[in-house]
C-alpha positions in Angstrom: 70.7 111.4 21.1 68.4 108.3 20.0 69.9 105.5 18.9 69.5 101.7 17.8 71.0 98.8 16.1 68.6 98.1 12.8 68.0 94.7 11.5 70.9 94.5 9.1 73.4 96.1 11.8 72.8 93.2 14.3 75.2 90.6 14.5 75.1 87.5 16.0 76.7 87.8 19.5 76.1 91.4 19.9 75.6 91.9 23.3 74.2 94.7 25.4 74.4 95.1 29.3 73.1 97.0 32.4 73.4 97.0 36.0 70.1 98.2 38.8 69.7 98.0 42.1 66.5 97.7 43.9 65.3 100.1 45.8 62.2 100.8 47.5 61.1 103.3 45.4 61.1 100.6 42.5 59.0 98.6 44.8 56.4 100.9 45.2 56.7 102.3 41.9 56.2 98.6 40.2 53.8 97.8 42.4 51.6 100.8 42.1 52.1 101.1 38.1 51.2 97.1 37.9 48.8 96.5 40.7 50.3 93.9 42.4 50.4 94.9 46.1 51.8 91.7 47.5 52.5 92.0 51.3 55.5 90.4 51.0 57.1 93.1 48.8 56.4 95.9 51.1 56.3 94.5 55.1 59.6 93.2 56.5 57.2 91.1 58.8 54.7 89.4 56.0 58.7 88.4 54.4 59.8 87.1 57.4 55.8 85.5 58.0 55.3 83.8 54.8 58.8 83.6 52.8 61.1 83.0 56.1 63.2 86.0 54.4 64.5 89.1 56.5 64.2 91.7 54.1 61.5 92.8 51.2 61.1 91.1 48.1 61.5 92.7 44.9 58.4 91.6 42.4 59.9 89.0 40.0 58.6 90.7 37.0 60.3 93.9 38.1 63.5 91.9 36.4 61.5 91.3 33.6 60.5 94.4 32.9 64.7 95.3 32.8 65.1 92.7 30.3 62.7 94.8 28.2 64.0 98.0 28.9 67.1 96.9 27.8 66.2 95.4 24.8 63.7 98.8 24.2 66.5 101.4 24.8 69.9 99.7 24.0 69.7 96.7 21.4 68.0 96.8 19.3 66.9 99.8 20.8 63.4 102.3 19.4 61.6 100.6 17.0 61.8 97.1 18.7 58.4 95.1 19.2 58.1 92.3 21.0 57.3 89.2 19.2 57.3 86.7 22.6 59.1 86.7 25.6 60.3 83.2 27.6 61.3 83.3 31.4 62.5 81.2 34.1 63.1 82.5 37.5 65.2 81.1 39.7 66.3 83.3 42.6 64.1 86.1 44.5 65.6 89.8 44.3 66.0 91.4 47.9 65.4 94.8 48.4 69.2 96.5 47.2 70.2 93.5 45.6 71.9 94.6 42.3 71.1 92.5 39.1 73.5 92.3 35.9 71.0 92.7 33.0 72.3 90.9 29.8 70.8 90.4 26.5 72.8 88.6 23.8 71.7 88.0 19.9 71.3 84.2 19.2 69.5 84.0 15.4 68.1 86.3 13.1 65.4 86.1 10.7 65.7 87.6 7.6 62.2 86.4 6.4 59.9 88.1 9.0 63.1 90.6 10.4 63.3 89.3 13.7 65.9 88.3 16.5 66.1 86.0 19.1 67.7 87.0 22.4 69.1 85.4 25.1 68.4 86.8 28.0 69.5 86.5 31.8 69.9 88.3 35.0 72.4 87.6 37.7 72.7 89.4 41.0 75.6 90.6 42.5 76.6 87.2 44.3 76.4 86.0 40.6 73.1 83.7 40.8 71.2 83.4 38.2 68.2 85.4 38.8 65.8 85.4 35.5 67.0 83.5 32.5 64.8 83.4 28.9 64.4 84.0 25.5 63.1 86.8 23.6 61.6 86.9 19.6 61.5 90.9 18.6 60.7 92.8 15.6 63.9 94.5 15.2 63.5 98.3 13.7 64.0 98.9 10.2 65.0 102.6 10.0 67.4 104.5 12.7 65.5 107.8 13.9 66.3 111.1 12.4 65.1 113.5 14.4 68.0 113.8 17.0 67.1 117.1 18.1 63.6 116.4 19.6 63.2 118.0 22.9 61.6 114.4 23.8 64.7 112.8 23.2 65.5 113.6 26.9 62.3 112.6 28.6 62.6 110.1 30.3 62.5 108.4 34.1 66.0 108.9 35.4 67.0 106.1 37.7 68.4 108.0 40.7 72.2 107.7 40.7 73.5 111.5 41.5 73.8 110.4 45.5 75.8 107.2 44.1 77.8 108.9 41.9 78.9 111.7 44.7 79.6 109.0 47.0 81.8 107.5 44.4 83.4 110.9 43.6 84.9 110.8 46.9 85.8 106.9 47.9 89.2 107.9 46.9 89.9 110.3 49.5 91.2 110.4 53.2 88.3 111.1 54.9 88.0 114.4 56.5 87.9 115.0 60.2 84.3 116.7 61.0 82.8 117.4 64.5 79.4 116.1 64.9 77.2 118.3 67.2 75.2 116.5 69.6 74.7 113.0 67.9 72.1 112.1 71.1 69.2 110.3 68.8 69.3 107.4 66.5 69.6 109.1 63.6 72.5 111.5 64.3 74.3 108.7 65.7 74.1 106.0 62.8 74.5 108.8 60.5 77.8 109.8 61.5 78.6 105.8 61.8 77.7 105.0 58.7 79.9 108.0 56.7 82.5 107.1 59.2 82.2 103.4 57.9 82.1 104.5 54.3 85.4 106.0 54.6 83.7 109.6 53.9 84.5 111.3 57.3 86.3 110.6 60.3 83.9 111.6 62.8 84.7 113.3 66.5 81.4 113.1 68.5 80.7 116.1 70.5 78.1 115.9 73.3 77.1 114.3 76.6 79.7 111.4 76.9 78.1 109.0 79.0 74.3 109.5 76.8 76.0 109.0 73.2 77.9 106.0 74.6 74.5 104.5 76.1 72.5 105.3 73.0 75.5 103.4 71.1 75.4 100.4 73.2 71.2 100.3 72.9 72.2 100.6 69.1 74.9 98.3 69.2 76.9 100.7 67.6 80.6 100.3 67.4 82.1 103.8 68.4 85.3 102.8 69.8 87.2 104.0 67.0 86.4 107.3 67.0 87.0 110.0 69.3 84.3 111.5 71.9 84.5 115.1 73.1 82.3 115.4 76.4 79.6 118.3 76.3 77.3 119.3 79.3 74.2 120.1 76.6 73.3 120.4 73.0 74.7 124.5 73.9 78.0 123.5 75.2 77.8 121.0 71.9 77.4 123.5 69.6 80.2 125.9 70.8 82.7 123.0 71.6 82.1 121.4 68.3 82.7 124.8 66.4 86.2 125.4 68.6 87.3 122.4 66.9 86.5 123.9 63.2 88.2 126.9 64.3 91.3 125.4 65.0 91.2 123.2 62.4 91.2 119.9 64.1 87.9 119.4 62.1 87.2 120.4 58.5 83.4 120.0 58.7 80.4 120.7 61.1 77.9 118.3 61.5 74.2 118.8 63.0 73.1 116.3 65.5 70.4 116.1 67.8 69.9 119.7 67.6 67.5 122.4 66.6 69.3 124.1 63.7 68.9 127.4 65.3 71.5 126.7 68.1 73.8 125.0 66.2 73.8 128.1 63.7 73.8 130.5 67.1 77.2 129.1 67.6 78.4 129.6 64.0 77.2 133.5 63.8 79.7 135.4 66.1 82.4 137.2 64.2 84.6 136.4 67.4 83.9 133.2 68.8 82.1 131.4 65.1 82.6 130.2 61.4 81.6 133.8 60.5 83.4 134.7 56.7 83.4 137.7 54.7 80.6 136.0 52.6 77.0 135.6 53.5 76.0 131.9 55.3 73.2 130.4 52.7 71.8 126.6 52.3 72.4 124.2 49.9 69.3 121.5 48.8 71.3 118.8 46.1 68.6 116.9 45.4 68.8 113.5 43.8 65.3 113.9 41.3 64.2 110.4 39.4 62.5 112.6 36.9 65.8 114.9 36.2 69.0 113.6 34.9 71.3 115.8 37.0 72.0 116.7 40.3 69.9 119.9 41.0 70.9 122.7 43.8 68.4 124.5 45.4 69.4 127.9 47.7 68.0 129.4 49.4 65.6 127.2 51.5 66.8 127.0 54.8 68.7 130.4 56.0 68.3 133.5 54.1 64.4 134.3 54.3 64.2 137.4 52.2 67.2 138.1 50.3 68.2 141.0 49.5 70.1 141.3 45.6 73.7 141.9 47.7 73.0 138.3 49.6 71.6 136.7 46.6 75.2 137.8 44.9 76.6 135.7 48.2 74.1 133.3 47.6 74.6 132.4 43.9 78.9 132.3 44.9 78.6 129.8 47.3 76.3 127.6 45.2 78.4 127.7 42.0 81.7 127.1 44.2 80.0 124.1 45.4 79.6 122.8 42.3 83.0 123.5 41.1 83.6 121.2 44.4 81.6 119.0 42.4 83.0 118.7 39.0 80.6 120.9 37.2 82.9 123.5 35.8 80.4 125.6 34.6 77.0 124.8 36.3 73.8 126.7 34.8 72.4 128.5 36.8 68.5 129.7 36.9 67.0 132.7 38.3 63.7 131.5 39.5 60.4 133.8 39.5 56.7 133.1 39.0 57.4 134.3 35.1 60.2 134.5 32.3 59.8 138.4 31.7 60.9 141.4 33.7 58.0 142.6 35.8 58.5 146.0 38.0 55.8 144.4 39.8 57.9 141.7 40.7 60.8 142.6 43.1 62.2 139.1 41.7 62.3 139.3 37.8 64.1 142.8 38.4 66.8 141.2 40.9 66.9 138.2 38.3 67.7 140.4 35.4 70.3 142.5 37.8 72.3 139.2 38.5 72.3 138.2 34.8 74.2 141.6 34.0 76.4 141.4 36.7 77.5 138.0 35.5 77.8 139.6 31.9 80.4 142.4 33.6 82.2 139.6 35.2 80.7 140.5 38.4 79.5 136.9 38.8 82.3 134.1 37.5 82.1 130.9 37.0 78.8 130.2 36.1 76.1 130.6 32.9 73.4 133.1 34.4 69.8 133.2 33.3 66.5 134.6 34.5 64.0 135.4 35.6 62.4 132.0 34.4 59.3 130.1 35.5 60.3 126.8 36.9 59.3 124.7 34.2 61.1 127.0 32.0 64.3 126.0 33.8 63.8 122.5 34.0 62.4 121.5 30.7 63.1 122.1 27.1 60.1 121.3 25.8 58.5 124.1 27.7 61.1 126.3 26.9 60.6 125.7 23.4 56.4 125.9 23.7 57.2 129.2 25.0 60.2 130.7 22.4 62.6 130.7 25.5 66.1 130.2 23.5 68.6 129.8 26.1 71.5 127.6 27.4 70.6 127.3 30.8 66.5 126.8 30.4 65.5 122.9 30.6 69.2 122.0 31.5 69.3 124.2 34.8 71.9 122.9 37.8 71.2 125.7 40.2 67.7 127.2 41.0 67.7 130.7 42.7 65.2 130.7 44.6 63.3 134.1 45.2 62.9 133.7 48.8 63.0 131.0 51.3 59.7 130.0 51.1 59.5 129.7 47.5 62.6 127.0 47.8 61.7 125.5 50.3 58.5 124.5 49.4 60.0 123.8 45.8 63.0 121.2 47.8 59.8 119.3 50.1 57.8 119.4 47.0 60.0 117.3 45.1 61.2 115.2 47.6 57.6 113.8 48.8 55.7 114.2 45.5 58.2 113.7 43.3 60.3 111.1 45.2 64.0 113.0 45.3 66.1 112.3 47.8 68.1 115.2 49.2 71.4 116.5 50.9 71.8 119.4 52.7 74.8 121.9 53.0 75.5 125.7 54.7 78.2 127.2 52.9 79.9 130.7 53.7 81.5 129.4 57.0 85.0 128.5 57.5 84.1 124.8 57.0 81.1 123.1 54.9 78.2 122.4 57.9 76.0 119.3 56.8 72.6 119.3 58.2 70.9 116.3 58.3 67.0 115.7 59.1 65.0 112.7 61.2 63.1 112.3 58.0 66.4 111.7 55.5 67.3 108.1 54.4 70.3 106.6 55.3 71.8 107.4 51.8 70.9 111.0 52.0 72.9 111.8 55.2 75.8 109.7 53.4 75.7 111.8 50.2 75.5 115.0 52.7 78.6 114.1 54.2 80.0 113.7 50.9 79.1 116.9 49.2 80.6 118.4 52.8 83.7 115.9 51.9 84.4 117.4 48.2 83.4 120.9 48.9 86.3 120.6 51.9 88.9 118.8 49.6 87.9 122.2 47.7 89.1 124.3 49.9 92.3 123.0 50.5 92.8 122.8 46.8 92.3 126.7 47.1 94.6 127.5 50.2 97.6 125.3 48.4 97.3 127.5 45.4 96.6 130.6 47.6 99.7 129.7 49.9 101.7 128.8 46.4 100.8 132.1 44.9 102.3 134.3 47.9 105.3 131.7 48.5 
């Protein structure tokens, strides 16, 4: 709902506040959107070269432009024009440096109707980053029209990957065998969960290769326990032993092709194999969306059938039960919102919707088929006289087939700029797959969707072992 504080609702000392960090997508974005392409805020080396620092510098403005986004959005909030705007910087902003955004009400004006604010910014060592003074126009009239579809639209800072990290800081972390961890990124990945307290890794590969790459890394493994493998194979099948006996509650993909790893999963004897169909996972982390958004099928299933899209949409709505969402909504992607005989997937879409209407889907608002704007955004919804609960506020997105999700999942992540973390569901244990190309925070937030979804399961078996004690 839009807000604001009007004129004669603004007191002296009201105060508003918000916290950012910098990332280097707000470095690129600012720069891009204000043309300042600075070396110096996008080469480690021109920092070091011409400001003798080691990592990239924010823009200064990029604080400024906080300061008015605060006063735009919060206090006084729509309706606000600037009058002027003071600032003095004293303190460069690193890349991930976080800055505390304040603006407080010094004076009013009761002639013109404006306010004077101070303003400051601080960063997280508590230095004083930007402080000024700010003359607005503050608004006259508070807005009406709370319904508005644009209401909602808006850049979305991305904080899902923060928050699931949060969600599970709390916890012990769970033991989970990583498979093959013989390349920089699979090594540092499983370091860094294992440092954020999110898993409690058992490295499973070549001994005397992971404890070489460590040492050219300067890694610090010694805490954590190495299982010696002759190959990536003998990885794979020692690292799932250890799931099956429970001494590890999650698989992890290392230096591996997916398609051995998942060889070693698939056996009904020997695997992970559960009376449910294996299917993949894409939570993506979208600075244009303001939730979490799942995306399955886009990495196993390649043409499902309408029995493993059943399995399918069950794994993905236990997952976000895992995930606090008690009752995710779920679309039914196609290329249009109608039925189409035509179209295998607007039938199958419709079928699902029924079944969840009979019960034989729980847990869960079904809907579909829809176009993906349809799911995604109201506004299109409501162009189109789509009345529904899950179109424009979709969780889940069924994809038809696995080409049609995974494009959708790389589409968004380089042209839209979502991160993303990957999950197979369906086994005995969550199994996180990881790419070369993820950031350091994806493969985190990976390990800690795998984290809640196995804290999930052992919620289950407790009750399950409860029920028949």
């Amino acid at each position: 709902m839009i807000t604001n504080k009007t004129f004669d609702e603004i007191q002296i000392g009201d105060t508003a506040r918000m916290e950012r960090m910098l990332t280097k997508q707000d470095i690129d974005g600012f720069g891009l959107l204000s043309g300042d392409m600075n070396p110096t805020h996008f080469s480690d080396e021109y920092a070091q070269m011409l400001l003798s620092r080691h990592k990239l510098v924010g823009h200064s403005m990029w604080g400024g432009a906080l300061i008015s986004s605060l006063l735009g959005n919060d206090l006084p909030g729509p309706g606000t024009v600037y009058q002027s705007q003071h600032f003095d910087f004293h303190n460069a902003v690193e890349l991930d440096d976080t800055l505390i955004i304040t603006v407080t009400a010094r004076s009013k004006n009761a002639v013109d109707g404006t306010v004077v604010f101070d303003c400051r910014a601080v960063n997280q060592r508590g230095e004083d980053v930007i402080t000024g003074i700010a003359r607005v126009k503050a608004p006259t009239n508070k807005p009406t029209d709370a319904g508005s579809p644009y209401a909602t639209m808006q850049l979305h800072h991305k904080t899902a990957f923060k928050r699931l990290i949060d969600y599970v800081d709390d916890w012990d972390p769970i033991p989970v065998a990583v498979c093959h961890p013989c390349s920089k990124e699979a090594l540092e990945g499983a370091v860094d969960s294992a440092r954020a307290n999110v898993i409690d890794p058992i490295l499973v590969g070549p001994e005397a290769k992971i404890r070489a790459l460590a040492e050219s890394l300067k890694l610090d493994i010694s805490p954590y326990r190495v299982m010696d493998a002759l190959h990536s194979h003998d990885a794979a099948v020692k690292a799932v032993a250890l799931c099956r006996s429970g001494e590890a509650e999650a698989l992890m993909k290392g230096s591996l092709h997916t398609d051995e790893l998942m060889s070693a999963v698939v056996p009904s004897a020997t695997g992970l194999r559960t009376e449910r169909r294996i299917s993949h996972v894409f939570v993506m982390d979208v600075p244009t969306y303001p939730r979490p958004l799942f995306i399955t099928d886009a990495a196993i299933n390649i043409y499902p059938t309408l029995e493993d899209k059943i399995h399918i949409l069950k794994n993905a709505i236990q997952l976000a039960h895992a995930l606090h969402i008690p009752q995710p909504k779920v679309a039914i992607l196609s290329a249009v919102e109608t039925v189409n005989p035509k179209i295998p997937s607007t039938v199958e879409a419709a079928a699902l919707c029924k079944m969840a209407d009979r019960g034989q889907i729980e847990g869960a608002l079904l809907d579909g088929p829809l176009a993906f704007d349809n799911a995604i955004s109201k506004e299109a919804a409501l162009i189109k006289g789509i009345h529904s609960p899950v179109a424009g506020e979709a969780d889940i997105l069924l994809a038809p087939d696995l080409e049609a999700g995974n494009m959708l999942a790389k589409q968004l992540a380089y042209l839209g700029r979502a991160d993303s973390a990957g999950i197979v569901l369906g086994a005995r244990v969550p199994i996180i797959l990881t790419s070369r190309a993820d950031s350091a925070e994806a493969r985190l937030a990976s390990c800690a969707v795998a984290a809640a979804f196995a804290h999930h399961l052992r919620q289950d078996q407790q009750v399950k072992r409860s029920l028949q004690g």
